[in-house]
N, C-alpha and C positions, 0 to 999 in steps of 0.2 A: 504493500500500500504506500502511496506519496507520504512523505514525511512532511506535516502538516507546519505551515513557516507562524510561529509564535509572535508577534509583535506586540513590542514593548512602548509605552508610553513614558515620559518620568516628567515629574513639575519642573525639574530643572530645566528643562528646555525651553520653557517661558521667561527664565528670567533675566534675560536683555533688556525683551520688552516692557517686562513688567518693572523693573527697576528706574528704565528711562519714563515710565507714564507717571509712575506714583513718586519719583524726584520734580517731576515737572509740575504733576496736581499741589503736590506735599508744596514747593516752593511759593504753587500761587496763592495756596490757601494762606498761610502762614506772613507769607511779604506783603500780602493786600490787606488783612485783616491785624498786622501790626502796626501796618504804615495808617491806617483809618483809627484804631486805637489813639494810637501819637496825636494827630491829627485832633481829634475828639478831645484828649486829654488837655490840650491849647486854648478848648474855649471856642473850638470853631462851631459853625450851626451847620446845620444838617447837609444843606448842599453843598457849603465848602468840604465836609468829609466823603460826598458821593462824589464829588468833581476829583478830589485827589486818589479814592479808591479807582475809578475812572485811570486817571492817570498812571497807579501805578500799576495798572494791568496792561495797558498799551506797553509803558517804559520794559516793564520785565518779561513779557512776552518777547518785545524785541531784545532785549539783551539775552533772552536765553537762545533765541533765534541765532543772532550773531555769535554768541560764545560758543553754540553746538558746532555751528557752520564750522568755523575756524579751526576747533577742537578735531574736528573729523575729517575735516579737509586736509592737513597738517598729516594725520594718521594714513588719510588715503595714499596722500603720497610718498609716504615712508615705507607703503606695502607696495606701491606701484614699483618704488625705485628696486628696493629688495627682490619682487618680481624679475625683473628687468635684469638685474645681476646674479641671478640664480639661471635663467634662460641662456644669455652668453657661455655662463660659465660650464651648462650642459652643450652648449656646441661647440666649446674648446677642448671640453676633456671630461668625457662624458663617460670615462671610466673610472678615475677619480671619484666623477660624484654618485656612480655606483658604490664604491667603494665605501664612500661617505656615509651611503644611503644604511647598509648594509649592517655600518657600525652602531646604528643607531637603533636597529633590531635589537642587534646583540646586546645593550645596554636593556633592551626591555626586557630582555628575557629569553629569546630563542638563541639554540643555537644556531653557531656562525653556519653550516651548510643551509640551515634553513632559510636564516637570513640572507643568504646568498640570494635564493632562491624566491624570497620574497620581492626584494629590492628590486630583481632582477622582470617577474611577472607586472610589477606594479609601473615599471620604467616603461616597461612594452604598451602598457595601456593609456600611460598619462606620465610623460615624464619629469614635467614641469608639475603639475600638480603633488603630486606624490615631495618632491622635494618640499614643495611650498607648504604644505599641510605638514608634514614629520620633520624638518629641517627648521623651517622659519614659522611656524603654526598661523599660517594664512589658509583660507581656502579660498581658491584664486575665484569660483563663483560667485562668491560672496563678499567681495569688497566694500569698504564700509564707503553708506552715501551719505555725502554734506547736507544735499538740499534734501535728503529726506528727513534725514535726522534735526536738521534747522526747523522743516514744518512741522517736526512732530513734537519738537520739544515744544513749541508756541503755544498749541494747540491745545498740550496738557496743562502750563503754564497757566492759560487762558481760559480753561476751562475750571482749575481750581480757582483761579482770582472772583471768576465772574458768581463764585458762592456765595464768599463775603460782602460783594455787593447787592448780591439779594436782597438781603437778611438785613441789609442796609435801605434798600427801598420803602421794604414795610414795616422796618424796625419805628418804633418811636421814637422821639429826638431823647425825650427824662430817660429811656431805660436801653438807649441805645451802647453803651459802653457794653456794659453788664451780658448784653443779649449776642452782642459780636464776638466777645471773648468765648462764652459758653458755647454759642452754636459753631465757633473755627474750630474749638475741641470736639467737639462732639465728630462734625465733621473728619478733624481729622483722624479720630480714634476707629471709623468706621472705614477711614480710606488704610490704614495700618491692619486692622484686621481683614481686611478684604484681599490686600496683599501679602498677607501672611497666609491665609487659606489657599487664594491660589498657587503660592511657592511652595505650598505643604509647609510651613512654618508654624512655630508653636503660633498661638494668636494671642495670650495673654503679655506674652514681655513682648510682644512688638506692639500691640495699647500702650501700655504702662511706657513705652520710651519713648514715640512718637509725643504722645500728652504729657509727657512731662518736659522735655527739650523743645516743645511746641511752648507751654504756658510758659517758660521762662521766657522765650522770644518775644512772648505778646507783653511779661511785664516790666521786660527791659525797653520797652518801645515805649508803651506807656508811661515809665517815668521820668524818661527823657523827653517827653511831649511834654509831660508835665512840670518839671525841674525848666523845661527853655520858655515854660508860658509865665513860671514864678519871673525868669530872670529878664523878661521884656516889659512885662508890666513892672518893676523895680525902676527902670530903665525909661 
């Protein structure tokens, strides 16, 4: 009978993306609803803290835009160049980086005939890949992209910022402090366990650290909103 092919799934394979979306929600939530905080804590009214939550989800949507771009961009061509000089290098001497290949079996764990013999099958198929992937640990199909990476970071960015200013819509102006702090934890207690579950990660210490490194954010903000409103009105 056919030997029936088992296929495995693991949560680790989500967690690129899952890291880059909940860095990017976690930053908007967090930067929008502490810079509104500060903001609040000044004495300012209602629309001067939606005008500046406003603003600071444009500002850091594009700085997370531009810092990803750059970030990746930088990386892209540090795997292009690597590329590039792993390809020569197999059409100079292309025994050598058999040889190479080979040895790097053998560090995993096969013997060297097998390695031989590995290096050897894997070179006939893909010879540039097989280096790039066990030599330099690229996989040349998957090179990492700027502009995708730029729109996606904006996007989660901008999509956690635009919470805070919800909650800032229909918040009340008397209990609007109070209700922005409460709802960006709550918030972000629910974006920590959501990506703890799908990482398969415990869910309780990823709460407890996300909410607590969170609440210090929002009460450092706030007392520096407030500490710069003591010191202008002095002034």
């Amino acid at each position: 009978m056919p030997r029936r092919i088992h296929l495995e799934t693991h949560k680790i394979d989500s967690i690129g993306w899952l890291r880059a979306a909940v860095l990017g929600a976690n930053d908007g939530i967090v930067s929008t609803a502490s810079l509104v905080l500060g903001v609040a804590a000044s004495g300012s009214d209602h629309s001067h803290i939606l005008i500046s939550g406003i603003a600071g989800l444009v500002a850091g949507s594009m700085a997370m835009a531009t810092g990803e771009f750059v970030s990746v961009s930088s990386q892209s061509d540090t795997e292009k160049a690597a590329l590039e000089v792993e390809r020569k290098e197999l059409a100079e001497n292309a025994s050598s980086e058999h040889a190479e290949l080979a040895a790097i079996y053998v560090r995993r764990g096969l013997d060297a005939p097998l390695a031989e013999q590995v290096a050897e099958k894997l070179m006939a198929h893909d010879s540039l890949g097989a280096h790039a992937r066990d030599e330099l640990g690229i996989t040349p199909g998957n090179l990492a992209n700027p502009l995708q990476a730029a729109i996606a970071s904006a996007c989660s960015f901008a999509t956690g910022a635009a919470l805070p200013l919800l909650v800032i819509v229909f918040a009340p102006q008397q209990y609007l402090m109070p209700v922005i702090a409460v709802s960006a934890l709550l918030l972000l207690a629910v974006l920590g366990a959501l990506a703890a579950r799908v990482g398969g990660a415990r869910i309780l210490p990823a709460v407890l650290r996300v909410t607590f490194w969170s609440a210090l954010a929002l009460g450092i903000t706030y007392g520096v909103g407030y500490l710069a409103e003591s010191l202008v009105a002095r002034h």
